[in-house]
mmCIF file of the N, C-alpha and C atoms, coordinates in Angstrom:
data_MODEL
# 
_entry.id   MODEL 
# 
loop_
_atom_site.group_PDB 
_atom_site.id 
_atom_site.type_symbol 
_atom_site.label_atom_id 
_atom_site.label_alt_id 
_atom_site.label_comp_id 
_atom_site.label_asym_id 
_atom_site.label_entity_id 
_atom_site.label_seq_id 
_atom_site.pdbx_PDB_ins_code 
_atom_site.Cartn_x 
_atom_site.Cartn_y 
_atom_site.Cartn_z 
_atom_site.occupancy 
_atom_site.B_iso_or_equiv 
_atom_site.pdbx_formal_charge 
_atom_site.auth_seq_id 
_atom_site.auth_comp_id 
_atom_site.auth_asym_id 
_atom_site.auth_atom_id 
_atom_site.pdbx_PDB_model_num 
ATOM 1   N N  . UNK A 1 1  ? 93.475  138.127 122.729 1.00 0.00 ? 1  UNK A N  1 
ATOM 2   C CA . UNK A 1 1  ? 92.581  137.124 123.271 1.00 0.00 ? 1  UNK A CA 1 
ATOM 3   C C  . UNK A 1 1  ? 92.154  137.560 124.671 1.00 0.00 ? 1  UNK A C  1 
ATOM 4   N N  . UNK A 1 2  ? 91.176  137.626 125.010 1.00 0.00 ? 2  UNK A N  1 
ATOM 5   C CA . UNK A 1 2  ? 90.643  137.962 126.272 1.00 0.00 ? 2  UNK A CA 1 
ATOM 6   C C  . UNK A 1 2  ? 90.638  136.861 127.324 1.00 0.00 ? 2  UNK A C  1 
ATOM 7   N N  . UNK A 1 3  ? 90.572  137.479 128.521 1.00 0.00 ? 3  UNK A N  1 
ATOM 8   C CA . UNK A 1 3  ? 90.918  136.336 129.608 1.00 0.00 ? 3  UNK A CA 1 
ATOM 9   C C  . UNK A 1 3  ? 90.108  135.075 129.962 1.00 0.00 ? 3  UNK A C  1 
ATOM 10  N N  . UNK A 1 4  ? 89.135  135.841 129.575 1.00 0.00 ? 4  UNK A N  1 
ATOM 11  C CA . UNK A 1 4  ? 87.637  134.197 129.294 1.00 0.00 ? 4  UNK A CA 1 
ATOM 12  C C  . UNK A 1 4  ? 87.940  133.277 128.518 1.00 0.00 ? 4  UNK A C  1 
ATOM 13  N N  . UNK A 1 5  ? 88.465  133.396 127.256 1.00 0.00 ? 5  UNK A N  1 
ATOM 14  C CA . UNK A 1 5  ? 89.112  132.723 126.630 1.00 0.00 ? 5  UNK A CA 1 
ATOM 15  C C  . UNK A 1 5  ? 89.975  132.162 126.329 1.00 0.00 ? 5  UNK A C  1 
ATOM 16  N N  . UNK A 1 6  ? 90.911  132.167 127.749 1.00 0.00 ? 6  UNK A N  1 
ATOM 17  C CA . UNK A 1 6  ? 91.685  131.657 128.033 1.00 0.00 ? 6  UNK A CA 1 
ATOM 18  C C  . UNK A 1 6  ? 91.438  130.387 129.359 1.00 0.00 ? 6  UNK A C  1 
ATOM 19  N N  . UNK A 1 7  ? 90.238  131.057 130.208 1.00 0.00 ? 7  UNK A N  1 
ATOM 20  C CA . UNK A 1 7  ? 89.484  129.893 130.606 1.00 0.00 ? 7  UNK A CA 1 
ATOM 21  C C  . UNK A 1 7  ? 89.165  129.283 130.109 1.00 0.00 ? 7  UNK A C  1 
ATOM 22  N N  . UNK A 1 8  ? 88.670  129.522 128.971 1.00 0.00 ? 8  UNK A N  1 
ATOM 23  C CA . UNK A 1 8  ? 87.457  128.416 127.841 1.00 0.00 ? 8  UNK A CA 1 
ATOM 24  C C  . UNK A 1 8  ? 88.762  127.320 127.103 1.00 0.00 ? 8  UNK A C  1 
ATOM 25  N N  . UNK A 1 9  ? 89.653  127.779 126.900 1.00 0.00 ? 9  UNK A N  1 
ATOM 26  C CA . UNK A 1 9  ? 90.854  127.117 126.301 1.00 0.00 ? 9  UNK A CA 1 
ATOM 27  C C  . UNK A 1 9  ? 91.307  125.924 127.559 1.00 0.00 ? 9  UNK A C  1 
ATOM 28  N N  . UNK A 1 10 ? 91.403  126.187 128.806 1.00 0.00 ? 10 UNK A N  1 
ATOM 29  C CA . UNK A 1 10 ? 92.003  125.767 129.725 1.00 0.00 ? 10 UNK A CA 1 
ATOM 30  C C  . UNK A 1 10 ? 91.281  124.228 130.183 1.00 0.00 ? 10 UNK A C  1 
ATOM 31  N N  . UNK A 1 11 ? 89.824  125.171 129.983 1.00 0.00 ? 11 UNK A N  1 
ATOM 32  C CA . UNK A 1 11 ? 88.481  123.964 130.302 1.00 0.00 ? 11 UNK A CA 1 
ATOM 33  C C  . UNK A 1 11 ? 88.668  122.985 129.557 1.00 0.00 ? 11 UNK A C  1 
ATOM 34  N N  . UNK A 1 12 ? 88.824  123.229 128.015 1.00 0.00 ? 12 UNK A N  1 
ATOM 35  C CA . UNK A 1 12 ? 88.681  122.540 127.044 1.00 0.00 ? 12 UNK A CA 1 
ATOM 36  C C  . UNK A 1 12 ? 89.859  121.392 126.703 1.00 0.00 ? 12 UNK A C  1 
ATOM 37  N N  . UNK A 1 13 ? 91.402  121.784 127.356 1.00 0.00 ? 13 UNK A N  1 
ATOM 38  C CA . UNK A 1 13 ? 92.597  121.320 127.534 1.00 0.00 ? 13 UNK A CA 1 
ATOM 39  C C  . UNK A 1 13 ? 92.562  120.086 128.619 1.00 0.00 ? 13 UNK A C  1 
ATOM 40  N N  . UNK A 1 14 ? 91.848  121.024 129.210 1.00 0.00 ? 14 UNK A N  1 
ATOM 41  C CA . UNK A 1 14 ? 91.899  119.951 131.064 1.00 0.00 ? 14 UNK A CA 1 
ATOM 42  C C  . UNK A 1 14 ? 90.588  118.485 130.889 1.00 0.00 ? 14 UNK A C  1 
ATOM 43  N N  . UNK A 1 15 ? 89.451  118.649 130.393 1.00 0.00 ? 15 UNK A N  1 
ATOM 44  C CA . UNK A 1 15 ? 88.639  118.191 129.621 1.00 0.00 ? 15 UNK A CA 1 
ATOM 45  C C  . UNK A 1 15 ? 88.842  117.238 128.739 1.00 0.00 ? 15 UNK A C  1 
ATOM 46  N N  . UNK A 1 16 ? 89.293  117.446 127.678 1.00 0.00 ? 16 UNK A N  1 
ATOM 47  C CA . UNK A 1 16 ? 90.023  116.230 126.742 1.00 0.00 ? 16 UNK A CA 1 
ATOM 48  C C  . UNK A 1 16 ? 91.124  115.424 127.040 1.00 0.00 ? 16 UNK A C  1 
ATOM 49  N N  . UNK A 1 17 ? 91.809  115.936 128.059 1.00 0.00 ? 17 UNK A N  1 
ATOM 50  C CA . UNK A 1 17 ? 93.170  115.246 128.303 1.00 0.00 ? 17 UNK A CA 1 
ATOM 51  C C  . UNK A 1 17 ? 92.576  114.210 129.843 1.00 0.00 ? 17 UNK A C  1 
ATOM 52  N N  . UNK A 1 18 ? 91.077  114.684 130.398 1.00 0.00 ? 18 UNK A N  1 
ATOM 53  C CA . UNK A 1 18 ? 90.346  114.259 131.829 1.00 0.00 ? 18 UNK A CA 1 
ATOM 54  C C  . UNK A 1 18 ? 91.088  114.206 132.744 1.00 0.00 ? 18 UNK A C  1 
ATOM 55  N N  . UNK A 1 19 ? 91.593  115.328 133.211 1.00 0.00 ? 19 UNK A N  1 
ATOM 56  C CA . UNK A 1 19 ? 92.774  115.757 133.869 1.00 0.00 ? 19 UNK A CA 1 
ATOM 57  C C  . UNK A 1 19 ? 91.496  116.642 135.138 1.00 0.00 ? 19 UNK A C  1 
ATOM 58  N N  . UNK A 1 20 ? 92.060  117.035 136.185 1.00 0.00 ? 20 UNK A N  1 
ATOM 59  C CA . UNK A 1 20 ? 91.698  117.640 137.075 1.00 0.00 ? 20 UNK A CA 1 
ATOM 60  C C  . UNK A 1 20 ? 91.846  119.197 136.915 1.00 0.00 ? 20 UNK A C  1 
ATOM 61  N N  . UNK A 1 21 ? 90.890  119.613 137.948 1.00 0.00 ? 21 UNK A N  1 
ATOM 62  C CA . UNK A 1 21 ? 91.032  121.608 137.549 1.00 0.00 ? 21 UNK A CA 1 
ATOM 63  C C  . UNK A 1 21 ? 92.271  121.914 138.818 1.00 0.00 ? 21 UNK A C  1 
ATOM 64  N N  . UNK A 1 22 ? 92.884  120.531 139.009 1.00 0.00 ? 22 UNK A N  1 
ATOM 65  C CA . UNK A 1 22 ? 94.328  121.331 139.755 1.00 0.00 ? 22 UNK A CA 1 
ATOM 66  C C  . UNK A 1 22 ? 95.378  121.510 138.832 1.00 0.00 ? 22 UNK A C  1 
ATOM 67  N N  . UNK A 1 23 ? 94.938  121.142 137.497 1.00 0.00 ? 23 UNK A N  1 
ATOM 68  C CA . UNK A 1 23 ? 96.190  121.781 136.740 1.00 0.00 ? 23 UNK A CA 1 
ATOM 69  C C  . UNK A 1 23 ? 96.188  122.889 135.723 1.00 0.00 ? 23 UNK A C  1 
ATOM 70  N N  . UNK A 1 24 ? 94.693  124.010 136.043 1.00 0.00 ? 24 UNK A N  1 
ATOM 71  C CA . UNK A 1 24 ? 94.545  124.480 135.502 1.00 0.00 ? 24 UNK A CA 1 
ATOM 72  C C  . UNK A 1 24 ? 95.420  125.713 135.276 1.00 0.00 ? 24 UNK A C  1 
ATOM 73  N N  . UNK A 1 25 ? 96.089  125.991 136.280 1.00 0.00 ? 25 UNK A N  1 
ATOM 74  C CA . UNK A 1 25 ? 97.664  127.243 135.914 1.00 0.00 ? 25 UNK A CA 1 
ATOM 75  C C  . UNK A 1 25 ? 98.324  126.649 134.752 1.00 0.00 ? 25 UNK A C  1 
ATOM 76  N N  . UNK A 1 26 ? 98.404  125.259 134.355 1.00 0.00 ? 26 UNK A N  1 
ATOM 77  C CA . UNK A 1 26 ? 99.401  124.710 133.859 1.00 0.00 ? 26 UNK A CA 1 
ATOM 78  C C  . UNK A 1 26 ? 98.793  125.063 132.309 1.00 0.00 ? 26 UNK A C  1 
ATOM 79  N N  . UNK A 1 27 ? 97.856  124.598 132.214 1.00 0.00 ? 27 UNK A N  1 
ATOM 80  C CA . UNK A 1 27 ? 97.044  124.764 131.192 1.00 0.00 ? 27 UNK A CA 1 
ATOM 81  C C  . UNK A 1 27 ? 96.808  126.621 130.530 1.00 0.00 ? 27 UNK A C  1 
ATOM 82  N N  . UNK A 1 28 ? 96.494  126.888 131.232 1.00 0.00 ? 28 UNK A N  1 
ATOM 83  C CA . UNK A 1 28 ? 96.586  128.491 130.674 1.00 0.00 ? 28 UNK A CA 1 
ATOM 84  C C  . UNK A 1 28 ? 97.959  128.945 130.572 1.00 0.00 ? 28 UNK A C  1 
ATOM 85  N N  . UNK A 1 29 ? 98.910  128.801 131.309 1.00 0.00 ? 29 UNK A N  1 
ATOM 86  C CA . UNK A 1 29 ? 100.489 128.470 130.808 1.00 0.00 ? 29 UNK A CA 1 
ATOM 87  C C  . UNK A 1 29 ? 100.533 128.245 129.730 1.00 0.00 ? 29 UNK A C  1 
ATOM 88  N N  . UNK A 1 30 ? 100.054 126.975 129.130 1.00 0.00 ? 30 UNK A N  1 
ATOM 89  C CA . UNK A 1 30 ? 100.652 126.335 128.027 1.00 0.00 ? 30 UNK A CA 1 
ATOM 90  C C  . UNK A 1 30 ? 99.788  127.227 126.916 1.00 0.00 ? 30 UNK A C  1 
ATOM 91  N N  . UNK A 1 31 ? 98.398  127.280 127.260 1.00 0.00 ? 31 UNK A N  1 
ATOM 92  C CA . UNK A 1 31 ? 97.762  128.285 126.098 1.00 0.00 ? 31 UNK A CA 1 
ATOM 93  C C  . UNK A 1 31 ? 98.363  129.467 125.674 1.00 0.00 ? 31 UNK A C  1 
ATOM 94  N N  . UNK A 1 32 ? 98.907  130.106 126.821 1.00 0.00 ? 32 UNK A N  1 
ATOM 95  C CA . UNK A 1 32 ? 99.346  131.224 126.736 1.00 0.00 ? 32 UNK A CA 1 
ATOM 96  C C  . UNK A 1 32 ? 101.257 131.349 125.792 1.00 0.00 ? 32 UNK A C  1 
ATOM 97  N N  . UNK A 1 33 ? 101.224 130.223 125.591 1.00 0.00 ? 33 UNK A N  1 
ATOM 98  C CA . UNK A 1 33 ? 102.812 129.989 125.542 1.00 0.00 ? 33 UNK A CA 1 
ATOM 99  C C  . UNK A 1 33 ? 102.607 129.713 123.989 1.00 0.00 ? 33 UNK A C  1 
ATOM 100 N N  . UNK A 1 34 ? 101.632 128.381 123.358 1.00 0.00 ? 34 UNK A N  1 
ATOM 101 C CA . UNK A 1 34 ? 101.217 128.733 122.415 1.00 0.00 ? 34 UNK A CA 1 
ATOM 102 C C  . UNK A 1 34 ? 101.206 129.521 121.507 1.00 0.00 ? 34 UNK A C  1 
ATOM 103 N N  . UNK A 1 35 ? 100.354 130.100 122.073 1.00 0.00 ? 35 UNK A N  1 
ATOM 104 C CA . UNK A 1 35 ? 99.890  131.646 121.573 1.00 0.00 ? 35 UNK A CA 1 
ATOM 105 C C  . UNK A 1 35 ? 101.252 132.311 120.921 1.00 0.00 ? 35 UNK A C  1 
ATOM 106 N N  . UNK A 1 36 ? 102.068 133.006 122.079 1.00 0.00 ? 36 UNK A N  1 
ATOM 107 C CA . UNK A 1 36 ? 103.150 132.990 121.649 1.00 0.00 ? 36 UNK A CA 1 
ATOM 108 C C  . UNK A 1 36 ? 104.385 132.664 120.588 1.00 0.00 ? 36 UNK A C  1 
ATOM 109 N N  . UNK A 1 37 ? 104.116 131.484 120.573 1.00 0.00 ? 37 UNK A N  1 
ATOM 110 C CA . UNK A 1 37 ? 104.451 130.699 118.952 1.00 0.00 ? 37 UNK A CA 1 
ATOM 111 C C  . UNK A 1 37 ? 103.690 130.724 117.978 1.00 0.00 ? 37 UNK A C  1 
ATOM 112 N N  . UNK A 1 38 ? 102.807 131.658 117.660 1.00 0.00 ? 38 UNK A N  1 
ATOM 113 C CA . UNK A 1 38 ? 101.410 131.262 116.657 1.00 0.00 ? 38 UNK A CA 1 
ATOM 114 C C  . UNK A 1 38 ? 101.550 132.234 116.034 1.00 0.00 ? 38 UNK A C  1 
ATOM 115 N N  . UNK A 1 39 ? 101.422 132.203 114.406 1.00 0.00 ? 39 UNK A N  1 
ATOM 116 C CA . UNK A 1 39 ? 101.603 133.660 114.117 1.00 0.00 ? 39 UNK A CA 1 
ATOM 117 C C  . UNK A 1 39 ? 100.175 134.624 113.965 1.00 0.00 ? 39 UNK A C  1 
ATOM 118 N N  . UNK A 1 40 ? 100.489 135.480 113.839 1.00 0.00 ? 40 UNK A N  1 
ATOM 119 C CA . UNK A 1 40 ? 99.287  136.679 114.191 1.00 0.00 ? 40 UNK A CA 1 
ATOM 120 C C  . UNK A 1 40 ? 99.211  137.502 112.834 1.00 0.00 ? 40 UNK A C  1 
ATOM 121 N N  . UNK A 1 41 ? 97.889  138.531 113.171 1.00 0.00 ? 41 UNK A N  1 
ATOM 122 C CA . UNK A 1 41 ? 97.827  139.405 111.979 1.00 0.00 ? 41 UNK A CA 1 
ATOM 123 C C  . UNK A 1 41 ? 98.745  140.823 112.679 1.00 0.00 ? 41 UNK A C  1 
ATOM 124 N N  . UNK A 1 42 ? 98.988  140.477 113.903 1.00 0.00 ? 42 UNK A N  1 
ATOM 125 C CA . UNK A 1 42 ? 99.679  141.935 114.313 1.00 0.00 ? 42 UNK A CA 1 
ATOM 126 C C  . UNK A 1 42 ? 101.402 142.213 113.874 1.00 0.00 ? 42 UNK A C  1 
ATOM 127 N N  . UNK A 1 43 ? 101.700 141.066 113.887 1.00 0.00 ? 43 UNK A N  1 
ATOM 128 C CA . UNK A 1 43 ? 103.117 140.855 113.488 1.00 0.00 ? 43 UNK A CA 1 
ATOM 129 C C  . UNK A 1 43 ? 102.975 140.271 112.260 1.00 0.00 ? 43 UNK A C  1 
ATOM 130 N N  . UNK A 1 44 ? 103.444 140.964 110.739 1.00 0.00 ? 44 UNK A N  1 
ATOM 131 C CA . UNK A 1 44 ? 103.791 140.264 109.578 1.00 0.00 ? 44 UNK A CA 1 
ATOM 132 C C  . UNK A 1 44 ? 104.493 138.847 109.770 1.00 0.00 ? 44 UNK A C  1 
ATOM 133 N N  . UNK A 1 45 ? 104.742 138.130 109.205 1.00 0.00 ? 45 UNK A N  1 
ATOM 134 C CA . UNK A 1 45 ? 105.782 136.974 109.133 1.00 0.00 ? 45 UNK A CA 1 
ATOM 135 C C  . UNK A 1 45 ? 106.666 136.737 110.184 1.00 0.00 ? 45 UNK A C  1 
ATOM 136 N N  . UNK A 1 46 ? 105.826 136.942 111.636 1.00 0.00 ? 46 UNK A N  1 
ATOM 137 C CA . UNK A 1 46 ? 106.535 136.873 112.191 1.00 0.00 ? 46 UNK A CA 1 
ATOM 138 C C  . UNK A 1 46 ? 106.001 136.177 113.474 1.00 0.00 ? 46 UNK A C  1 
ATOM 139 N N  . UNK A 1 47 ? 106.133 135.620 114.551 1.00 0.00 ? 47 UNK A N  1 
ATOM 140 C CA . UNK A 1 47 ? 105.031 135.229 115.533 1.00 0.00 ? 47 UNK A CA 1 
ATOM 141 C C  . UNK A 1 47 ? 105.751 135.994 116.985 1.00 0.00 ? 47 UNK A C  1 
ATOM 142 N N  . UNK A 1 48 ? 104.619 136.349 117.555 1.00 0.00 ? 48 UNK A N  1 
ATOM 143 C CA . UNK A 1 48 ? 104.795 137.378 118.652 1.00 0.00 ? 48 UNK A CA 1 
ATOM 144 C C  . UNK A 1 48 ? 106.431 136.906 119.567 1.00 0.00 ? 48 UNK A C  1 
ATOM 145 N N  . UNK A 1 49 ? 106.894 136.084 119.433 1.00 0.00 ? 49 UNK A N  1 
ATOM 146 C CA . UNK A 1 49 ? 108.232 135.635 120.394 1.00 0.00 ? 49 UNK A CA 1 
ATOM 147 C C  . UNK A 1 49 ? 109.393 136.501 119.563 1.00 0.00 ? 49 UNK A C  1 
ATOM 148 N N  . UNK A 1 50 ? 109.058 135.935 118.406 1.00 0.00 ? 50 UNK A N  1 
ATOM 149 C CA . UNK A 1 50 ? 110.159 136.103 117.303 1.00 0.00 ? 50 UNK A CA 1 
ATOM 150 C C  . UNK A 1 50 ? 110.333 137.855 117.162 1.00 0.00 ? 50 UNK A C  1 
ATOM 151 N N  . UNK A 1 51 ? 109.287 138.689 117.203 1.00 0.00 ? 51 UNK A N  1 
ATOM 152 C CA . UNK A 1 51 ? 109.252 139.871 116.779 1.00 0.00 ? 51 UNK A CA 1 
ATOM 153 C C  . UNK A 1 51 ? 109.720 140.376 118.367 1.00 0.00 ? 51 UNK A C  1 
ATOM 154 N N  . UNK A 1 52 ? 109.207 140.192 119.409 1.00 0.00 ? 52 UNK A N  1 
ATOM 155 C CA . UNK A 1 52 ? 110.150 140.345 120.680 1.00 0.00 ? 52 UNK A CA 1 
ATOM 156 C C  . UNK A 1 52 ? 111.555 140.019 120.922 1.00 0.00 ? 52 UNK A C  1 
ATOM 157 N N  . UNK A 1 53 ? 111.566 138.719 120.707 1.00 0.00 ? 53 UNK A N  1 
ATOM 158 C CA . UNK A 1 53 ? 113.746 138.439 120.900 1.00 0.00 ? 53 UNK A CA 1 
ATOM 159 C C  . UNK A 1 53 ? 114.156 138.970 120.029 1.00 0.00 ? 53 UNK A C  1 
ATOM 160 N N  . UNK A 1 54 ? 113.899 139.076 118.474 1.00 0.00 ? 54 UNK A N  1 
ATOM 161 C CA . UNK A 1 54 ? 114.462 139.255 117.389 1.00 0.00 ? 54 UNK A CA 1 
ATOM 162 C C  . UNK A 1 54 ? 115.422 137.888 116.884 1.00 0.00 ? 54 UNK A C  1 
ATOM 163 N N  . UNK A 1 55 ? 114.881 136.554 117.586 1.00 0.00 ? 55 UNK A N  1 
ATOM 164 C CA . UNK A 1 55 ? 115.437 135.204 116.927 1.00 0.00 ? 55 UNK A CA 1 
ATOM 165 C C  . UNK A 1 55 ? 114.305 134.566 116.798 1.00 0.00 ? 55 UNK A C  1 
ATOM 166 N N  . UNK A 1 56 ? 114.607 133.452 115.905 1.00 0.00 ? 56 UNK A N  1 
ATOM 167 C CA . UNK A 1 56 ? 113.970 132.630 115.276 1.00 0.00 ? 56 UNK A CA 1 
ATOM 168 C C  . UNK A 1 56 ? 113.516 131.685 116.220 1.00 0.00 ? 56 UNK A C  1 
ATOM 169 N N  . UNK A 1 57 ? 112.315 131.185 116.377 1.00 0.00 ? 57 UNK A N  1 
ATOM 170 C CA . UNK A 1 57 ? 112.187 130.427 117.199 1.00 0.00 ? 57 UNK A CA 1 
ATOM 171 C C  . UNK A 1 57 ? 111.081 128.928 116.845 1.00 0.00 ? 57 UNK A C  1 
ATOM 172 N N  . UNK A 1 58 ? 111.842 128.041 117.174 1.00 0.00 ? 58 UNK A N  1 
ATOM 173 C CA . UNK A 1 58 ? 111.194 126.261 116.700 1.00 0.00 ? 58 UNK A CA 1 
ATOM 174 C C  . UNK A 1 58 ? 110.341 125.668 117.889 1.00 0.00 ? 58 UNK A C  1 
ATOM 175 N N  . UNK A 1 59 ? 109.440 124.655 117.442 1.00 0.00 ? 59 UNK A N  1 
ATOM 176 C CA . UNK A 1 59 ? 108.575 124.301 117.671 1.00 0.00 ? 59 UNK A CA 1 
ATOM 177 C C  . UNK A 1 59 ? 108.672 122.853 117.686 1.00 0.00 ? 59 UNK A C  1 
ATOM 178 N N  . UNK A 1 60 ? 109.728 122.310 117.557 1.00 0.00 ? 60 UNK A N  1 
ATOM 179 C CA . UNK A 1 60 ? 110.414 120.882 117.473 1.00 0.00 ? 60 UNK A CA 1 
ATOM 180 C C  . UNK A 1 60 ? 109.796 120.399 118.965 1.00 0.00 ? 60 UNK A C  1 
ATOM 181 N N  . UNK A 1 61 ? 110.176 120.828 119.814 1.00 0.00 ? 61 UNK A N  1 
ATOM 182 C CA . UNK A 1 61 ? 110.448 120.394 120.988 1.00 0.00 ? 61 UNK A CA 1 
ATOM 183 C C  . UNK A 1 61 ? 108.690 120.113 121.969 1.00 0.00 ? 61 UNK A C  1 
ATOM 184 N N  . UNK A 1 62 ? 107.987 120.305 120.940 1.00 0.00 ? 62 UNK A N  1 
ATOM 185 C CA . UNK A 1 62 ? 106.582 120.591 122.256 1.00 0.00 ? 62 UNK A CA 1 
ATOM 186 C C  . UNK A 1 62 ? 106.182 119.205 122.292 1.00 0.00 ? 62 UNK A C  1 
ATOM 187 N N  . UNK A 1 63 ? 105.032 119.047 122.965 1.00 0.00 ? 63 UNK A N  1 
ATOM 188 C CA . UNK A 1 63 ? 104.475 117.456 123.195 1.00 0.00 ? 63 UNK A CA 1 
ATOM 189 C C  . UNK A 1 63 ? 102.998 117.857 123.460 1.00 0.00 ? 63 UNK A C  1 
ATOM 190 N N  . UNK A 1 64 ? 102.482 116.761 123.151 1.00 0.00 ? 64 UNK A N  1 
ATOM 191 C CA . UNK A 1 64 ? 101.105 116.917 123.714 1.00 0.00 ? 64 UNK A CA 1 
ATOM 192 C C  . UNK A 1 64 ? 100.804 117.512 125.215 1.00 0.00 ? 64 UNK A C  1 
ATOM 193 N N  . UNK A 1 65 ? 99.582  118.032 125.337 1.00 0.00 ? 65 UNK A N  1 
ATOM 194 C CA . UNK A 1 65 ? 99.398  118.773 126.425 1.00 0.00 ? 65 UNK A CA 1 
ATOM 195 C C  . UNK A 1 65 ? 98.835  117.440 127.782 1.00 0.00 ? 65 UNK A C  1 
ATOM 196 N N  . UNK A 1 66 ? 99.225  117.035 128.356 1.00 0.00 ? 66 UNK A N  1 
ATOM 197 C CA . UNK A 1 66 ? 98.760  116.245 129.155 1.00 0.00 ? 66 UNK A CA 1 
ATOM 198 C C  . UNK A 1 66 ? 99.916  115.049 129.136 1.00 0.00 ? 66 UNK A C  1 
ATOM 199 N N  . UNK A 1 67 ? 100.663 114.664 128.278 1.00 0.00 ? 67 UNK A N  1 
ATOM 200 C CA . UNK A 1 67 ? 101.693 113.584 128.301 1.00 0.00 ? 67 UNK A CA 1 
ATOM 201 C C  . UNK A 1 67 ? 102.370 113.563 129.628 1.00 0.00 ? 67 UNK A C  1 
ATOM 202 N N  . UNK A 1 68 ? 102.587 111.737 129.728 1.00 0.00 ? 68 UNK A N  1 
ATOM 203 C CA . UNK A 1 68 ? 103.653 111.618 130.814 1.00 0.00 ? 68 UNK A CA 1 
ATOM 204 C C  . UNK A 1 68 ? 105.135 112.221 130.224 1.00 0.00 ? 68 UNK A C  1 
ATOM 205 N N  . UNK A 1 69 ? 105.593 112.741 131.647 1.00 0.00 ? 69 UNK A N  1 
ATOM 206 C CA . UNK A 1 69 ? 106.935 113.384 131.181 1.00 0.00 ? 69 UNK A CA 1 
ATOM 207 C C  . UNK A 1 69 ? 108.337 112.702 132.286 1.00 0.00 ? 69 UNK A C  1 
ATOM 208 N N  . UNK A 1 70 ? 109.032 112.850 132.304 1.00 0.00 ? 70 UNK A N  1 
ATOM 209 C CA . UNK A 1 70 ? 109.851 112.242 133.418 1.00 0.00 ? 70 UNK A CA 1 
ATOM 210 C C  . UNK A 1 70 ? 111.213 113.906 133.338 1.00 0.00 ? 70 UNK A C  1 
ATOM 211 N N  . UNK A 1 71 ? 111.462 114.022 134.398 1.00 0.00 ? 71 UNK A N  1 
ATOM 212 C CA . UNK A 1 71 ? 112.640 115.050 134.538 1.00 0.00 ? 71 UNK A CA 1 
ATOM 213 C C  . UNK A 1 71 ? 113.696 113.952 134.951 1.00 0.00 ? 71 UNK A C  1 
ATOM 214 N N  . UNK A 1 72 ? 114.667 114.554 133.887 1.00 0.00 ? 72 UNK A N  1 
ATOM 215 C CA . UNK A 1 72 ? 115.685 114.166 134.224 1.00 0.00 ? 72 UNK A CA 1 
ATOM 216 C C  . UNK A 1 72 ? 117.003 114.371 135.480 1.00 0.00 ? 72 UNK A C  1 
ATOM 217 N N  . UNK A 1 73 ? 117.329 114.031 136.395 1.00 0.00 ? 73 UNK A N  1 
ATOM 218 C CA . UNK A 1 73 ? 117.895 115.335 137.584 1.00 0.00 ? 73 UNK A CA 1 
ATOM 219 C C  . UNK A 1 73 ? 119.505 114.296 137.318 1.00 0.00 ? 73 UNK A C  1 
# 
């Protein structure tokens, strides 16, 4: 994926959620992290994380992109 398109993803994130372009690191973060979990034609049966660690990796845990979140301390 080229880096424009990772703007265009970011725009489009920050945009629907009517969020400000101060969270746009956050947003190409998360695209980019995505991605990561997604499987590809470059890796057989496998998605680019998984073929790097060599573990299995779940998708249980994500949330919408823009949700309130609270940290727990």
């Amino acid at each position: 994926m080229e880096e424009s398109d990772h703007h265009e993803n970011d725009h489009r994130m920050l945009s629907y959620k009517k969020l400000s372009k101060n969270y746009s690191a956050e947003a190409v973060t998360c695209s980019i992290y995505l991605l990561n979990k997604s499987p590809t034609f470059s890796v057989k049966n496998l998605v680019p994380e998984e073929a790097w660690s060599g573990t299995k990796t779940g998708v249980t845990y994500l949330i919408v992109f823009g949700s309130v979140t609270f940290a727990h301390v």
